[in-house]
N, C-alpha and C positions, 0 to 999 in steps of 0.2 A: 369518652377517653377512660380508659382501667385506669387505677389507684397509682398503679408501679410506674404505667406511662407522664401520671400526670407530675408525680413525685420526682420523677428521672426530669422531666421538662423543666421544674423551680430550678435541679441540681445545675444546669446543663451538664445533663450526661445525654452521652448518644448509644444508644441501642443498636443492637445488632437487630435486623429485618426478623421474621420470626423464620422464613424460612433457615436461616444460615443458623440462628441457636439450634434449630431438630437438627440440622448436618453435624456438628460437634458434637449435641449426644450420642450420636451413632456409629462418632471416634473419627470422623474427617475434619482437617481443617484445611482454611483457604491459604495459600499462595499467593495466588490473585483476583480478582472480582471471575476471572473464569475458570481458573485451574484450582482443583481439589485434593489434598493427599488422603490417604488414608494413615491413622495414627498404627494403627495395630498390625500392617500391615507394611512393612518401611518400603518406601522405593517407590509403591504404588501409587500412582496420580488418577484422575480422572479432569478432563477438559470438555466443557459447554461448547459445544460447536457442530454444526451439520457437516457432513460429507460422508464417507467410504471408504474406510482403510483397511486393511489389513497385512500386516507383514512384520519383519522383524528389524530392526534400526539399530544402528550404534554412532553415540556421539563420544567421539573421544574412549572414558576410559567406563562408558556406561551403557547397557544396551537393554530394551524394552522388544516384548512383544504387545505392537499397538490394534488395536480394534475399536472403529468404530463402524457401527450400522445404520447411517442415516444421520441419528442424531448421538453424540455423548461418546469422546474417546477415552480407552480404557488404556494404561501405559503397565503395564505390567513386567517388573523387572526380569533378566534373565542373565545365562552366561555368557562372559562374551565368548561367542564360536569365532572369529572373524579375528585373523592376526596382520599385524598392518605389511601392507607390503612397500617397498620402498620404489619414493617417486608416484604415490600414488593417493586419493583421498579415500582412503580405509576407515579413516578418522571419524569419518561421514556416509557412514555408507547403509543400504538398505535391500531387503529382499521385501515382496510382495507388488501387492498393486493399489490403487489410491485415485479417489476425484479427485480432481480440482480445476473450476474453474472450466467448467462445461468442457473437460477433458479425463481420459485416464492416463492415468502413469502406470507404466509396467516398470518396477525397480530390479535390477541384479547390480547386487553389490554397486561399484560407481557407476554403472551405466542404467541409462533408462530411456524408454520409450513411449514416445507419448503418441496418442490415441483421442485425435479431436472428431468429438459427436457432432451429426450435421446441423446443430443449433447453435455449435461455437459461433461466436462473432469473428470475423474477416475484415481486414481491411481492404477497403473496394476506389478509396478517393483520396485525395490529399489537393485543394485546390487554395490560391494565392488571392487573399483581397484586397481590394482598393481602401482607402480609406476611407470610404462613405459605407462599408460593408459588403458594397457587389462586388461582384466575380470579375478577377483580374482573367486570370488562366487555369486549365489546370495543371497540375504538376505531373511532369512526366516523372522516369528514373534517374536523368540526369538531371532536376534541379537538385540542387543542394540547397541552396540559397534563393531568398525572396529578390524579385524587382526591385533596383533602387527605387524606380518611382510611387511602389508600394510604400515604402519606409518613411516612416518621422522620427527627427531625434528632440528630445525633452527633457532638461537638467530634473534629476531623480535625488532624490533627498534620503538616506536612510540612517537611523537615530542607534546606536548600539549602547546598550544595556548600560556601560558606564557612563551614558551621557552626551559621551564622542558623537559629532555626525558628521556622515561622511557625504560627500559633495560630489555627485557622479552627472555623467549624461548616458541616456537610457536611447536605444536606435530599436523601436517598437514597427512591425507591420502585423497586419490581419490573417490568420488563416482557417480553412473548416477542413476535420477531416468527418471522413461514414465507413459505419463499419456495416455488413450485414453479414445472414448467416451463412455458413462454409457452405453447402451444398445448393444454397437457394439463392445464388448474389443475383440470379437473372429477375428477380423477384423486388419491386418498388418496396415492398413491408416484408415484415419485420426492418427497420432498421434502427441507429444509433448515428447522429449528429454532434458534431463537437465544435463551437464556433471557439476560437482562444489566439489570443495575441502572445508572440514571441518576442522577447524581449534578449538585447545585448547589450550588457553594460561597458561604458570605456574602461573602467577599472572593477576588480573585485571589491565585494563587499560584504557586509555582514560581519558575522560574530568571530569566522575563523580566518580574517583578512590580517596575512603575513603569517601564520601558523604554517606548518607542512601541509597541512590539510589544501587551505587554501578558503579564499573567501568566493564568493559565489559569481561567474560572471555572464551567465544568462539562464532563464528561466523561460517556462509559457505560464498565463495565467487565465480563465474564462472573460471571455469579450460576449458582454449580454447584449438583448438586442437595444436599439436606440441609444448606445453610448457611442461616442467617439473612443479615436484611437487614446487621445490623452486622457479622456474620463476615465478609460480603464485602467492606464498606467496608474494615473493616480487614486486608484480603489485599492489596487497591487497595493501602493508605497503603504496607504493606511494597515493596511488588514496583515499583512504579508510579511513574518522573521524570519532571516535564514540565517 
């Protein structure tokens, strides 16, 4: 350990990483653990992050020409050309094109088109489980809703920040959905499996319960394998703030 680390460690002082002290002598500083400004340079950002941008953006009263190439976006101020038009989201608005999400996006102004590559994921299933975890049905376009004979209901317990807890019952069934890829769904692999319990509560709850917002009244949460319906529930109530 250097003299300065071990000195700073009796202090408890915390150090900045050594990479972020070279960033600041070179006249940028953080934002956020991803986003970088440049000091000498006002306006200009730079963001840690892979994809494919390039175009021109306006947020409100501020507009950037963004580039990134793979990896590291580049925000670089400009003027704004783009006058708002009414009834319309100008506000927000963007020219160019962009990955995202095993997709492109072609931007004009508020309209955009998107461009899914034959590796995007698809959804191919949506199927109803029993409560032992096998296969009820699968779901066609008109379910909406699970079997009642799928369904359990379970007094759900949730503890809000001041103390309060509130006293609900939770109406939980099983379902899986699979996704595979857009052009190859005839194809067993590539795929992606989701086993997860849907859950409706009698009453809202949580943190914004009676606020305008609103407190929360159903969710899905991951149903692992070898749990029951209620093990899962109550892995949710531990782990789980809304």
């Amino acid at each position: 350990m250097k003299v300065h680390a071990f000195a700073d460690a009796l202090m408890g002082v915390t150090r900045d990483p050594w990479y972020v002290r070279a960033a600041q002598k070179l006249g940028l500083y953080r934002l956020d653990p991803g986003t970088w400004c440049l000091r000498r340079w006002r306006g200009w950002q730079f963001t840690a992050r892979w994809g494919f941008d390039l175009g021109y953006s306006v947020y409100h009263e501020q507009a950037h020409i963004v580039i990134c190439l793979v990896w590291g976006a580049l925000y670089i101020p400009m003027p704004m050309f783009i006058t708002q038009r009414p009834h319309t989201e100008d506000w927000n608005a963007s020219y160019g094109i962009t990955y995202f999400d095993r997709a492109f996006q072609l931007k004009w102004r508020d309209a955009c088109k998107i461009i899914h590559l034959p590796w995007d994921w698809t959804h191919v299933r949506h199927s109803y489980l029993k409560a032992d975890g096998s296969l009820h049905h699968h779901a066609v376009v008109s379910d909406y809703s699970a079997p009642e004979e799928t369904c359990e209901v379970w007094p759900y317990t949730y503890v809000l920040r001041s103390g309060m807890v509130q006293h609900i019952f939770a109406t939980v069934n099983g379902e899986e959905r699979e996704w595979r890829w857009r052009w190859f769904t005839w194809l067993p692999f590539p795929r992606k499996e989701r086993r997860s319990i849907n859950v409706a509560f009698s009453e809202e709850c949580g943190e914004r319960t009676g606020s305008w917002k609103g407190g929360t009244v159903g969710c899905g949460y991951d149903w692992f394998p070898g749990e029951t319906l209620s093990e899962a529930l109550y892995r949710m109530e531990r782990e789980r703030k809304f």
